[in-house]
C-alpha positions in Angstrom: 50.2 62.6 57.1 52.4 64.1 59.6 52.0 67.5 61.1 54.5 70.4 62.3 54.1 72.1 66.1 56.2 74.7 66.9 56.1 75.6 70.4 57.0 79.4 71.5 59.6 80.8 74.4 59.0 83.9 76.2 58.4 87.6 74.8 55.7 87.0 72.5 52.9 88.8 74.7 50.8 91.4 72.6 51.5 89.7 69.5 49.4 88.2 66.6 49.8 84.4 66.5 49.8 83.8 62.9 52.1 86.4 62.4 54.8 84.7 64.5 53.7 81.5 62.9 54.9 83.2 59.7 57.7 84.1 61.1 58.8 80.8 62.3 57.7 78.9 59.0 60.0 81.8 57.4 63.2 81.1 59.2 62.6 77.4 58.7 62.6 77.8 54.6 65.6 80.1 55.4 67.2 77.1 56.6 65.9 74.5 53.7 67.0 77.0 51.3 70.0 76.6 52.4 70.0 72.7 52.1 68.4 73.6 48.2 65.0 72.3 49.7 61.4 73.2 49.8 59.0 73.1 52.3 57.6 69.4 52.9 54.1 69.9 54.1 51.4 72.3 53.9 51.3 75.3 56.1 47.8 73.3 57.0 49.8 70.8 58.9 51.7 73.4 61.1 50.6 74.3 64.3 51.2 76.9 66.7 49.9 76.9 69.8 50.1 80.2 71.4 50.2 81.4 75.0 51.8 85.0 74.8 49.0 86.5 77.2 49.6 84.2 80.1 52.8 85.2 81.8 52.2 89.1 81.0 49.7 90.1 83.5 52.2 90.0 87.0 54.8 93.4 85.0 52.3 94.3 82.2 53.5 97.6 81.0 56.8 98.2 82.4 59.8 98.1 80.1 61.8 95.0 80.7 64.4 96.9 82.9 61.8 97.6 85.2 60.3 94.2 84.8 63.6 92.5 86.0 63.7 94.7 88.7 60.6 93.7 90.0 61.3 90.5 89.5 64.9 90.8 91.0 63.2 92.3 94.5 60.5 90.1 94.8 57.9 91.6 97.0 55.5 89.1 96.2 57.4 86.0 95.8 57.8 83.5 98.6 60.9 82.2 99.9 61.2 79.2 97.0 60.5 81.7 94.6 63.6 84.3 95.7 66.0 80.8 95.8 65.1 79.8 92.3 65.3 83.3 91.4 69.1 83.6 93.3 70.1 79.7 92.1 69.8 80.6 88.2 71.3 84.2 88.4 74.2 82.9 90.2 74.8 80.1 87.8 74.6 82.3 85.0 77.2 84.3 86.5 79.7 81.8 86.9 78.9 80.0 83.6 79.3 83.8 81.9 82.5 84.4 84.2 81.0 87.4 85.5 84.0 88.2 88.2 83.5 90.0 91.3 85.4 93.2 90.0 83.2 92.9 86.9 80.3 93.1 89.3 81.8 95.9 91.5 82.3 98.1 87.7 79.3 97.0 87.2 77.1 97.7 90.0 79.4 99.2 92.9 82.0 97.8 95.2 78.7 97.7 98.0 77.0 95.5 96.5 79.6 92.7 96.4 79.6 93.4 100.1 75.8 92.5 100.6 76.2 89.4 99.0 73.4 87.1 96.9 71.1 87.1 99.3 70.4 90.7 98.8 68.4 91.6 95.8 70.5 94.9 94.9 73.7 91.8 94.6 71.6 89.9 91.6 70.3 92.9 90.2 73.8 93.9 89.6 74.6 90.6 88.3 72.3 91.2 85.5 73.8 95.0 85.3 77.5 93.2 84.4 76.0 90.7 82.5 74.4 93.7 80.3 78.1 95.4 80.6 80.6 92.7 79.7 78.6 89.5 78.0 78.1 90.7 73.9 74.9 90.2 73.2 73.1 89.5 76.5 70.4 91.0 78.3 70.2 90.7 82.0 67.1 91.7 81.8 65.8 88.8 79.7 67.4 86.6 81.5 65.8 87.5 85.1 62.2 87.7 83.2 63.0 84.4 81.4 63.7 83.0 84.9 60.7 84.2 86.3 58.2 82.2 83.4 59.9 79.0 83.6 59.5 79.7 87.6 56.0 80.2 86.8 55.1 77.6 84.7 56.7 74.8 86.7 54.7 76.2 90.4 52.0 77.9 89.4 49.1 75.4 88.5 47.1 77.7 86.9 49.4 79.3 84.1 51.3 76.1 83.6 47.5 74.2 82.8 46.7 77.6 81.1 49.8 77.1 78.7 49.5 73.0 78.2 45.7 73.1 77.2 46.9 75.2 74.0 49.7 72.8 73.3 47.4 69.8 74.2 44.8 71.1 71.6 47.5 71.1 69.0 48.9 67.4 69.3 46.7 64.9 68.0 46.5 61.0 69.4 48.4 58.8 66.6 49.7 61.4 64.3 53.0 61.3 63.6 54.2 65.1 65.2 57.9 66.6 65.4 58.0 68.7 67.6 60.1 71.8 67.7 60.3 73.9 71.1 62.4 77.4 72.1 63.5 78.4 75.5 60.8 78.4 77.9 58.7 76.0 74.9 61.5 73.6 75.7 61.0 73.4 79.3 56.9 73.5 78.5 57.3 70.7 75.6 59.6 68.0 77.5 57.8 68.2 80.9 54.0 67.5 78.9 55.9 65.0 76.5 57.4 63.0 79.6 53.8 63.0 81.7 51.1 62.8 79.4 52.6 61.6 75.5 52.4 57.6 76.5 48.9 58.1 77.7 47.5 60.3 75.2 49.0 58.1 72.3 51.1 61.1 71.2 53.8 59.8 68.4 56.9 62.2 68.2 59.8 60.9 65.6 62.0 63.8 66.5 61.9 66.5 69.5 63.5 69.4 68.6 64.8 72.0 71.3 66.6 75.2 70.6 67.8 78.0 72.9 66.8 75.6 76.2 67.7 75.9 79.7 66.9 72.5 80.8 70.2 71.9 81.9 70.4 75.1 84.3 70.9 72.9 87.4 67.4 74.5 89.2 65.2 73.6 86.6 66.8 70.5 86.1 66.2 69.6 89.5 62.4 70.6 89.4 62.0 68.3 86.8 63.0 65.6 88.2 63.4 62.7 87.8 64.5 63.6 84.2 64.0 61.0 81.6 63.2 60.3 77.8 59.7 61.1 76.8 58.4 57.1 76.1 56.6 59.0 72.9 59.3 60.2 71.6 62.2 58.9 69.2 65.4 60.9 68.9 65.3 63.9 70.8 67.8 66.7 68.9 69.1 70.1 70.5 70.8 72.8 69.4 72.3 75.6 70.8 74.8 78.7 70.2 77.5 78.7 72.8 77.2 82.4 73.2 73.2 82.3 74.1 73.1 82.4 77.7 70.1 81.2 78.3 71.1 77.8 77.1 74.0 77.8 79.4 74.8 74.1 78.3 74.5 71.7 76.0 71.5 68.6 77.2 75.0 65.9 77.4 75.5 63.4 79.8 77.3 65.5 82.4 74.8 68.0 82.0 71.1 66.4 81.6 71.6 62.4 81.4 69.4 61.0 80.0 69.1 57.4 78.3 68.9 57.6 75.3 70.9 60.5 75.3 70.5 64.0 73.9 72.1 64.2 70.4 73.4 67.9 70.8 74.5 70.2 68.0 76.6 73.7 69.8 77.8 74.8 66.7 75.1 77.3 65.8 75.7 80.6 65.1 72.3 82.4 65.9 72.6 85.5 64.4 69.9 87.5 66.1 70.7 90.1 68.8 71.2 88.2 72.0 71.8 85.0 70.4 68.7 83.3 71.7 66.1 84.5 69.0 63.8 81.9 67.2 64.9 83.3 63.5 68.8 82.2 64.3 68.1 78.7 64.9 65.3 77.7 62.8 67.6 78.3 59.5 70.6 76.9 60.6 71.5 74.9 57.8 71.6 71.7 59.9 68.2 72.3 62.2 66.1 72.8 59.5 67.7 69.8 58.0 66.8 67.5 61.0 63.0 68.7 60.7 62.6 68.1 57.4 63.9 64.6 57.1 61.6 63.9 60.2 58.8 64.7 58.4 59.9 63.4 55.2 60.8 60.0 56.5 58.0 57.4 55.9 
């Protein structure tokens, strides 16, 4: 019998887990439907480990243009902190072609002067990105940035959010596994350490809407390689998300075997990066059920 584990992004604080389990298994029969398919397993056999609280307690009821700007300034982050914070922002720019006149419309011809060193210069980054990028919300991205940051230094949330997921994977049972923005991040990082050794068997990795490849969090992952418990690893993007700035290729996450990569999707949620828009695309639900179909 194989199981189902979907494993969340960000932005699900406050919010009943086996609703959004409904709402993920209801995107995915979106997507079978569209393949004239059913549902291969029991709703018993999917899991959803859920860890919504953990990152919500540093901005815990400020809107999320306040909680960038917090964020963004850092008064409580440490040096490594602010150049992780600086290193993704200004990748994001370029990669969005945010141009300096963009930036001074944006956020002021002043600020361009200060440079990205000074927090006013990345918090009108995300200011142009919210002006001139369809679809895209600085502010998601800088709060996005900040739980990856999070989970990959900060010992306790990061054993906080891999106990749940640890709980849900069980030694010898063949599990695909199907991860979302910061899940992707969370889900390849405990798959590479601890799948071997806990006898974890994983068919087919699934990530969607993942900033792996964003050259900081690459880099504090590494060295990057494939998961020894797992068998084809697939991801899948929309070219328009920026959060998933690029594809997991060669040039951009190496990795051997490679990636297969699928940047065709056309997520149809807001800013492009919501679960609903890629879990019933045609093709990704495809690729989950004949992993769990396949003897």
């Amino acid at each position: 019998m194989k199981q189902l584990v979907f494993i969340h992004g960000r932005a699900q604080e406050h919010k009943d887990a086996a609703e959004l389990k409904m709402q993920w298994i209801a995107a995915f029969r979106e997507g079978l439907e569209k393949n004239g398919l059913s549902m291969p397993i029991s709703e018993d056999a999917i899991r959803f480990p859920y860890y919504g609280e953990t990152l919500h307690g540093l901005v815990s009821g400020l809107p999320p243009e306040k909680v960038a700007e917090v964020i963004v300034k850092g008064d409580n982050a440490d040096d490594e902190e602010r150049t992780f914070m600086r290193a993704v922002i200004q990748e994001v720019q370029q990669r969005a072609g945010i141009s300096d006149a963009m930036l001074a419309e944006a956020a002021g011809a002043d600020v361009i002067a200060k440079g990205p060193l000074n927090w006013e210069w990345l918090q009108g980054v995300l200011k142009a990105i919210d002006r001139f990028v369809p679809g895209a919300s600085g502010a998601s991205i800088a709060i996005a940035t900040n739980d990856v940051y999070q989970y990959l230094y900060n010992i306790g949330i990061r054993d906080e959010i891999e106990t749940g997921i640890r709980k849900a994977m069980l030694p010898d049972v063949p599990t695909v596994v199907v991860s979302h923005s910061l899940g992707t991040v969370v889900s390849y990082s405990l798959l590479r350490r601890e799948g071997k050794e806990l006898r974890w068997n994983v068919p087919l990795f699934v990530t969607v809407g993942s900033p792996l490849a964003i050259t900081a969090i690459r880099k504090s992952l590494a060295p990057n390689k494939h998961p020894a418990c797992v068998g084809k690893w697939f991801n899948a993007m929309d070219e328009r998300d920026v959060v998933a700035l690029y594809p997991l290729d060669k040039e951009n996450f190496p990795l051997n075997p490679a990636v297969e990569n699928k940047t065709d999707v056309r997520n149809h949620t807001e800013n492009r990066h919501g679960i609903a828009g890629y879990l019933n695309d045609k093709e990704v639900a495809r690729r989950i059920y004949d992993a769990l179909v396949q003897p």
